[in-house]
N, CA, C and O atoms as a DFTB+ gen file, in Angstrom:
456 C
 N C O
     1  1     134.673      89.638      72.214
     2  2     134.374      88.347      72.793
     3  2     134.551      88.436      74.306
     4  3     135.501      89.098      74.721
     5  1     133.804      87.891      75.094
     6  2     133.626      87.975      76.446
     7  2     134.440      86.602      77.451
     8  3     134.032      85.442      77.495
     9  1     135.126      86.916      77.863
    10  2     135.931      85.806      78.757
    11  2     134.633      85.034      79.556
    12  3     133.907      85.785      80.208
    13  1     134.464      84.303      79.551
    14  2     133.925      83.257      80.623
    15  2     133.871      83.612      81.848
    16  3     132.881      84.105      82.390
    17  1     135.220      83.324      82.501
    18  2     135.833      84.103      84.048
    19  2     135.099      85.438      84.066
    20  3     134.282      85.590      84.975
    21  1     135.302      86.584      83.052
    22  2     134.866      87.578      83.312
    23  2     132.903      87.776      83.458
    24  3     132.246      88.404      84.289
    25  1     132.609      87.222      82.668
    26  2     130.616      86.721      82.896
    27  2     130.287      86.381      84.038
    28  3     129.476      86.897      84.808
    29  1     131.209      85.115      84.194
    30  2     130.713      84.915      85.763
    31  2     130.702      86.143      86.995
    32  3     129.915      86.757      87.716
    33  1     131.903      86.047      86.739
    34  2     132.413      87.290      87.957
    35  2     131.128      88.372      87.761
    36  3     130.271      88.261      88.637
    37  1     130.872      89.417      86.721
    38  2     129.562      89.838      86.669
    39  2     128.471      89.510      86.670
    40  3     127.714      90.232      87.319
    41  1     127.834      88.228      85.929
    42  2     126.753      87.735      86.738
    43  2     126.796      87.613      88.500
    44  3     125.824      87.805      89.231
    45  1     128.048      87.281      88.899
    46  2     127.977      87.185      90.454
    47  2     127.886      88.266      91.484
    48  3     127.576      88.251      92.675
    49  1     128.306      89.347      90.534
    50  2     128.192      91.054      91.139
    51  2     126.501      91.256      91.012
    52  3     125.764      91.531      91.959
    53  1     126.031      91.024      89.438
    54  2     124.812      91.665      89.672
    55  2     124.008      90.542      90.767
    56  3     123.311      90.970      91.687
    57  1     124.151      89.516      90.600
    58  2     123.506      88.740      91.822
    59  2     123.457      89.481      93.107
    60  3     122.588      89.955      93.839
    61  1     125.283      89.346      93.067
    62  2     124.958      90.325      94.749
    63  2     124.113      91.666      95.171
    64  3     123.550      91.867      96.248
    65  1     124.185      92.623      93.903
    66  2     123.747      93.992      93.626
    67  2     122.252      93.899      93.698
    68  3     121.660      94.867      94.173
    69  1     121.360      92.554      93.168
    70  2     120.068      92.149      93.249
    71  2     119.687      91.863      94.907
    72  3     118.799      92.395      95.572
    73  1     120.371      91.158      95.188
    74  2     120.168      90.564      96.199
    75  2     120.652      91.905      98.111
    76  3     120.453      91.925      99.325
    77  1     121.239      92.593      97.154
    78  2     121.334      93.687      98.215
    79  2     120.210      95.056      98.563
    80  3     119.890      95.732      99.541
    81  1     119.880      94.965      97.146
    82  2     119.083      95.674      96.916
    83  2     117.457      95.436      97.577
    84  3     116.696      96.339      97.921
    85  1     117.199      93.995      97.634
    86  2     115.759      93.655      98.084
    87  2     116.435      93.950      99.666
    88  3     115.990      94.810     100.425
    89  1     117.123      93.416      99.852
    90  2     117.860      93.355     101.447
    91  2     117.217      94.911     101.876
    92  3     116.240      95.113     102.597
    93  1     117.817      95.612     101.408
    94  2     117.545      97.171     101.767
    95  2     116.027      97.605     101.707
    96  3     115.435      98.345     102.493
    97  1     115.500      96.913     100.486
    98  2     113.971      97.376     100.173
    99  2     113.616      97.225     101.533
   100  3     113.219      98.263     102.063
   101  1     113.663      95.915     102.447
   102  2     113.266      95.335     103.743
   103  2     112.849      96.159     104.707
   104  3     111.869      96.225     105.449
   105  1     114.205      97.010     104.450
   106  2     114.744      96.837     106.084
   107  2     114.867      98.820     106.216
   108  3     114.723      99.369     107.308
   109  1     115.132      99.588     104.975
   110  2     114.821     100.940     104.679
   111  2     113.532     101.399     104.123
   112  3     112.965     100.998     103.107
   113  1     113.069     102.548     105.184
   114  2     111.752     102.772     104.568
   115  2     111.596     103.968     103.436
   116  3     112.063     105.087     103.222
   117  1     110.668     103.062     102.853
   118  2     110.113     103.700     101.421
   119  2     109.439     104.479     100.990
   120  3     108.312     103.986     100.993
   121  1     109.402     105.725     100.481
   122  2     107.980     106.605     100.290
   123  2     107.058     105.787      99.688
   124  3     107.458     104.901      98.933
   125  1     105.669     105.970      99.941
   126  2     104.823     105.622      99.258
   127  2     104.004     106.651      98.599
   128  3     103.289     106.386      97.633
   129  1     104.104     107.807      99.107
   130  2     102.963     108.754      98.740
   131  2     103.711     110.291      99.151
   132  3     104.249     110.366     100.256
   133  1     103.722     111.186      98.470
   134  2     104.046     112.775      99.085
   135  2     103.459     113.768      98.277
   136  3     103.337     113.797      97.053
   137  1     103.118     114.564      99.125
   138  2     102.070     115.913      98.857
   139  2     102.878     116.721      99.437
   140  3     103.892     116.535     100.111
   141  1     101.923     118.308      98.864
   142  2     102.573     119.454      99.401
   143  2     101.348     119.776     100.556
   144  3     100.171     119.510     100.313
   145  1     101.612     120.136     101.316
   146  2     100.337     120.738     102.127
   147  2     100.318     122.511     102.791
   148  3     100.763     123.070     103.794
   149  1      99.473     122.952     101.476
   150  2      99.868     124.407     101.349
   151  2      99.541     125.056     102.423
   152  3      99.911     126.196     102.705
   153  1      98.438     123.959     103.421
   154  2      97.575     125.027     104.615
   155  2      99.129     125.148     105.358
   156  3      99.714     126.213     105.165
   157  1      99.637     124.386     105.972
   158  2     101.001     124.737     106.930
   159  2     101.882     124.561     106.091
   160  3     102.858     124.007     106.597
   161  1     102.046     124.881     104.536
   162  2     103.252     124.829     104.213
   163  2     104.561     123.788     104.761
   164  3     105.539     124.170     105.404
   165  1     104.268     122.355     104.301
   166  2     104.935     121.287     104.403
   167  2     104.917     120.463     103.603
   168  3     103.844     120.131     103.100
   169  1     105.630     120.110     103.383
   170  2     106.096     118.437     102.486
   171  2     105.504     117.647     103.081
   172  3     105.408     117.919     104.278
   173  1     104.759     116.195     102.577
   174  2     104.491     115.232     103.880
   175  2     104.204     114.200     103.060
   176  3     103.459     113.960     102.110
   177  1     105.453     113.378     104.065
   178  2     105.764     112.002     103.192
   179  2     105.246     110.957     103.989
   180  3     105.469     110.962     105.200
   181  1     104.362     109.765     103.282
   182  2     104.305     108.885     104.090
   183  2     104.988     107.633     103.102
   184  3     105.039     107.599     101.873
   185  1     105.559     106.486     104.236
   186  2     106.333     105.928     104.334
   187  2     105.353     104.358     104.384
   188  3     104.282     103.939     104.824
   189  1     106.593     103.875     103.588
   190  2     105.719     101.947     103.394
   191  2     105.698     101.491     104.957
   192  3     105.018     100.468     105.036
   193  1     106.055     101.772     105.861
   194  2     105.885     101.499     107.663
   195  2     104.945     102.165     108.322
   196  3     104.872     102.102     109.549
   197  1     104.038     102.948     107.515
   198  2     103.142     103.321     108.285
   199  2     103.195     104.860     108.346
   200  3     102.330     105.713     108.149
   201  1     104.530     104.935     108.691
   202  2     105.014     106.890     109.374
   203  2     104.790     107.522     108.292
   204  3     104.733     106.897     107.233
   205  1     104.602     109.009     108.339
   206  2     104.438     109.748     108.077
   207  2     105.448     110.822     108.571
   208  3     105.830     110.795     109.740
   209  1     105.935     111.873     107.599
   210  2     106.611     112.895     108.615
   211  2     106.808     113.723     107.298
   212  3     106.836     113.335     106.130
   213  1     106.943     115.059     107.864
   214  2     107.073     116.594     106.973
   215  2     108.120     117.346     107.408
   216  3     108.773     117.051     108.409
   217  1     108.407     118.693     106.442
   218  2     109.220     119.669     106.491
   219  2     108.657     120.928     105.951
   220  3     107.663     120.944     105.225
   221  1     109.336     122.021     106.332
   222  2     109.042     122.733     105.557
   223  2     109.972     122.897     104.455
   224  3     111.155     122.592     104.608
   225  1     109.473     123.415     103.212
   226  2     110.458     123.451     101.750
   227  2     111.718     124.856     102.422
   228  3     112.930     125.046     102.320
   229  1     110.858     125.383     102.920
   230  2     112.249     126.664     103.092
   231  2     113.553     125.954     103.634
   232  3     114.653     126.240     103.159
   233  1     113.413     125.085     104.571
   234  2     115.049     124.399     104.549
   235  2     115.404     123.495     103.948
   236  3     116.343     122.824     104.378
   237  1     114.575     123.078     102.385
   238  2     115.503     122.347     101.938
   239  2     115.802     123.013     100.714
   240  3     114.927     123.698     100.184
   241  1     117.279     122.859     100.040
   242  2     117.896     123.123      98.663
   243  2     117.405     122.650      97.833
   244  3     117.271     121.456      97.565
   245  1     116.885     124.059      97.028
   246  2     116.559     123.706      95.410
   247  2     115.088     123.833      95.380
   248  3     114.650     124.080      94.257
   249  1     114.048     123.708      96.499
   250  2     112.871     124.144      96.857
   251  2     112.385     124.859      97.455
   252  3     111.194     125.136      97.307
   253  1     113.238     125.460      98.433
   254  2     113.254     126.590      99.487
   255  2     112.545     127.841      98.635
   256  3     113.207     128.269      97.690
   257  1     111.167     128.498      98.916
   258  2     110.927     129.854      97.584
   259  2     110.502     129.350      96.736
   260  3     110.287     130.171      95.844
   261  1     110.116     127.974      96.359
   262  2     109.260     127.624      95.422
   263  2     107.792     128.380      95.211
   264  3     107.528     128.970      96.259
   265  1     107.017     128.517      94.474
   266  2     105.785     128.621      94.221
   267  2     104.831     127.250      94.752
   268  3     105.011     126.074      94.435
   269  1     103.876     127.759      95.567
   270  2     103.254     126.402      95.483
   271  2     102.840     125.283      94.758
   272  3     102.573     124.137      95.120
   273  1     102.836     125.758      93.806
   274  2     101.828     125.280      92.665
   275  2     103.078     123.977      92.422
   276  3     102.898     122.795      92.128
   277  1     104.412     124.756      92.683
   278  2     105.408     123.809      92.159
   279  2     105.930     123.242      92.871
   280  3     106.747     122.422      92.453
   281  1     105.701     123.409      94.445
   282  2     106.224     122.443      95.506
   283  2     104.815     120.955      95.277
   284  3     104.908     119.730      95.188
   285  1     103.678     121.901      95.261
   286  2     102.755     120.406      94.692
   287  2     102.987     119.119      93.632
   288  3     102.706     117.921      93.627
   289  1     103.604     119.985      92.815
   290  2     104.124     119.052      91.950
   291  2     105.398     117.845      91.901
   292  3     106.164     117.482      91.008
   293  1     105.147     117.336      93.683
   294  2     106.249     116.388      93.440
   295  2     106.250     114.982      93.445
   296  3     105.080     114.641      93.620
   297  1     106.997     113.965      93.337
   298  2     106.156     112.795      93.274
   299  2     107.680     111.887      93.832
   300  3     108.827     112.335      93.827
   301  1     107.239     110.564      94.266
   302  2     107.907     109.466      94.431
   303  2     108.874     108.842      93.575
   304  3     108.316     108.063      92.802
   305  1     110.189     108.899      93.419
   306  2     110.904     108.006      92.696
   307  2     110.396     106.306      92.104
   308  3     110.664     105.636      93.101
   309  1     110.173     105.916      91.687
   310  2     109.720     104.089      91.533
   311  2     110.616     103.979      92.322
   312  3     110.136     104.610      93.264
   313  1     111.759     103.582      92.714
   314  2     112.184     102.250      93.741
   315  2     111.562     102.741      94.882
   316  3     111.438     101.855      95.728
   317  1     110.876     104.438      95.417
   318  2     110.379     104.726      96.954
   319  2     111.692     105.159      97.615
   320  3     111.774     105.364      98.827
   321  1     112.620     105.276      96.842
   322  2     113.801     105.943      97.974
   323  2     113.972     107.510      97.835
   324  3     114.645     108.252      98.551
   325  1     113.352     107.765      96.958
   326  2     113.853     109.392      96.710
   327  2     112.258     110.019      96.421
   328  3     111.247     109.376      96.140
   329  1     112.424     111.599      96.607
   330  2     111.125     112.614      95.936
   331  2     112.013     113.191      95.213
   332  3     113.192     113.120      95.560
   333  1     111.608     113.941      93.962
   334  2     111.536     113.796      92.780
   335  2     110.589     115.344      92.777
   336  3     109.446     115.216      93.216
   337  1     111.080     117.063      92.219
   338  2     110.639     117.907      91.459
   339  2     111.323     118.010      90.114
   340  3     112.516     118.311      90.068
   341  1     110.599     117.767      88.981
   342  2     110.641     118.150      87.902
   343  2     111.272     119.531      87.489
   344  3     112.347     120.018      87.138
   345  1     109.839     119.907      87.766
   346  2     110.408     121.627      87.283
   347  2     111.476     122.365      88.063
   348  3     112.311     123.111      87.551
   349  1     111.351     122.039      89.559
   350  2     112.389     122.571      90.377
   351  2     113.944     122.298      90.055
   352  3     115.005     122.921      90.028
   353  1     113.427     120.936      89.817
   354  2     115.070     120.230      88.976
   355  2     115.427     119.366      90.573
   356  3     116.630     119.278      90.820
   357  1     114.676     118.889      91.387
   358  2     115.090     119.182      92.877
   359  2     115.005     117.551      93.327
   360  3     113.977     116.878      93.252
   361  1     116.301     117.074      93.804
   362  2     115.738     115.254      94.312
   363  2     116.727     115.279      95.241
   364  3     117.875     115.724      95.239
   365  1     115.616     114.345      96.553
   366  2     116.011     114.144      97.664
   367  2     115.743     112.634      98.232
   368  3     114.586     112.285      98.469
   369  1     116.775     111.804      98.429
   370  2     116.648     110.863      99.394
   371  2     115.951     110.716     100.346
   372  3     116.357     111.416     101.273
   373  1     114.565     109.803     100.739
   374  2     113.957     109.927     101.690
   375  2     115.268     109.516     103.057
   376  3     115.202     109.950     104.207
   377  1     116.162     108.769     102.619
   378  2     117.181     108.204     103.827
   379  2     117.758     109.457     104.220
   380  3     117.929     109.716     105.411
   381  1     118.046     110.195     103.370
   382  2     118.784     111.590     103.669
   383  2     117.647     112.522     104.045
   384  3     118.005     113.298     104.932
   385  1     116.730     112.648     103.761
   386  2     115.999     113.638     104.250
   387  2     115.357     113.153     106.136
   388  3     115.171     113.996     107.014
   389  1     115.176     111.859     106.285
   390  2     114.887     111.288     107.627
   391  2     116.280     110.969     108.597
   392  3     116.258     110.487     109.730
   393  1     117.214     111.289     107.993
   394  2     118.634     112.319     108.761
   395  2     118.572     113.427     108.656
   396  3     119.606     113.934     109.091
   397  1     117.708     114.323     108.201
   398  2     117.526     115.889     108.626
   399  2     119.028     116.226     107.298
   400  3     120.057     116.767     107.702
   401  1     118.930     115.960     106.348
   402  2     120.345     116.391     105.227
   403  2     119.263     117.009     104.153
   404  3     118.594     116.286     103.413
   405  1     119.194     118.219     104.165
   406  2     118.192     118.919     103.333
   407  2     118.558     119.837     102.100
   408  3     117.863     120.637     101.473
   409  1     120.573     119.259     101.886
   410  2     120.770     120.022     101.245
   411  2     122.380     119.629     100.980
   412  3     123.015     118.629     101.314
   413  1     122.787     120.877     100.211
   414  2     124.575     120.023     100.697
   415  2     125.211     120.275     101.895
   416  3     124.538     120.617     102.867
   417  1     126.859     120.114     101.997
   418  2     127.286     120.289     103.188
   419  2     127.196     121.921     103.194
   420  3     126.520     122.288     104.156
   421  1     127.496     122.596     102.702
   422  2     127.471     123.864     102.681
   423  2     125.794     124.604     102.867
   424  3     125.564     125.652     103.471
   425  1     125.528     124.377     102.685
   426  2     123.744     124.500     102.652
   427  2     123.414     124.678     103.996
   428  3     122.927     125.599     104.652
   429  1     123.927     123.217     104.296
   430  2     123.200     122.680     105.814
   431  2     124.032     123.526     106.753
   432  3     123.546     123.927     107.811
   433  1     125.580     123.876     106.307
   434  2     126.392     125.124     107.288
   435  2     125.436     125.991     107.292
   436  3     124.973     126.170     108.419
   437  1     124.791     126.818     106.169
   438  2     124.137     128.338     106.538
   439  2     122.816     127.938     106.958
   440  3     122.084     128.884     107.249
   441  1     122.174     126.445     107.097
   442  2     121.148     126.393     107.640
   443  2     120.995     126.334     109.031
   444  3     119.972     126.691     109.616
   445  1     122.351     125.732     109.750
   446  2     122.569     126.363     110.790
   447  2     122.757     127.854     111.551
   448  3     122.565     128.124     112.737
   449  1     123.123     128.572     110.644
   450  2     123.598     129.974     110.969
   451  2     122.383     130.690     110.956
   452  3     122.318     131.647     111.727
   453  1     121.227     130.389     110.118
   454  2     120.123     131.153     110.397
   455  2     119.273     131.077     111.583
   456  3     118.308     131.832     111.700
């Protein structure tokens, strides 16, 4: 049996959790679309604002040495915040990837060192 007090209190979380969430949809930009683009070997994401911007897979973790065939194969999360390889096993935050974070902390150490 569910306390009363306690319903509310969670209905009032997911309210807030709803209501934070569109907040962000706003105001953080969203993938809309990403391809591989094998001629220069880049990722290239465009964004619900218009922008556009790429990488190459070699600095990021978990795609770096992919096969093309399988860097092509990546696609948009539904909410637009993340890309998404299947087969690679490989997902990245567009927020984290448009901070240049292509990997873990350790990752991004030897991505410096190279």
């Amino acid at each position: 049996m569910v306390n009363q007090a306690d319903e509310a209190q969670f209905l009032a979380a997911l309210r807030r959790a709803r209501d934070a969430a569109v907040q962000a949809a706003r105001i953080e930009p969203q993938a809309i679309d990403v391809s591989y683009d094998s001629q220069n070997h880049l990722i290239v994401v465009r964004l619900n604002n218009g922008a556009v911007f790429s990488f190459p897979p070699d600095i990021a973790q978990g795609i770096n040495g992919a096969a093309p065939e399988d860097l092509a194969m990546v696609e948009v999360t539904p909410s637009g915040t993340g890309l998404h390889w299947e087969k690679l096993d490989a997902d990245f935050t567009v927020s984290g990837l448009l901070n240049g974070i292509f990997g873990t902390r350790t990752w991004m150490m030897e991505l410096q060192e190279r």
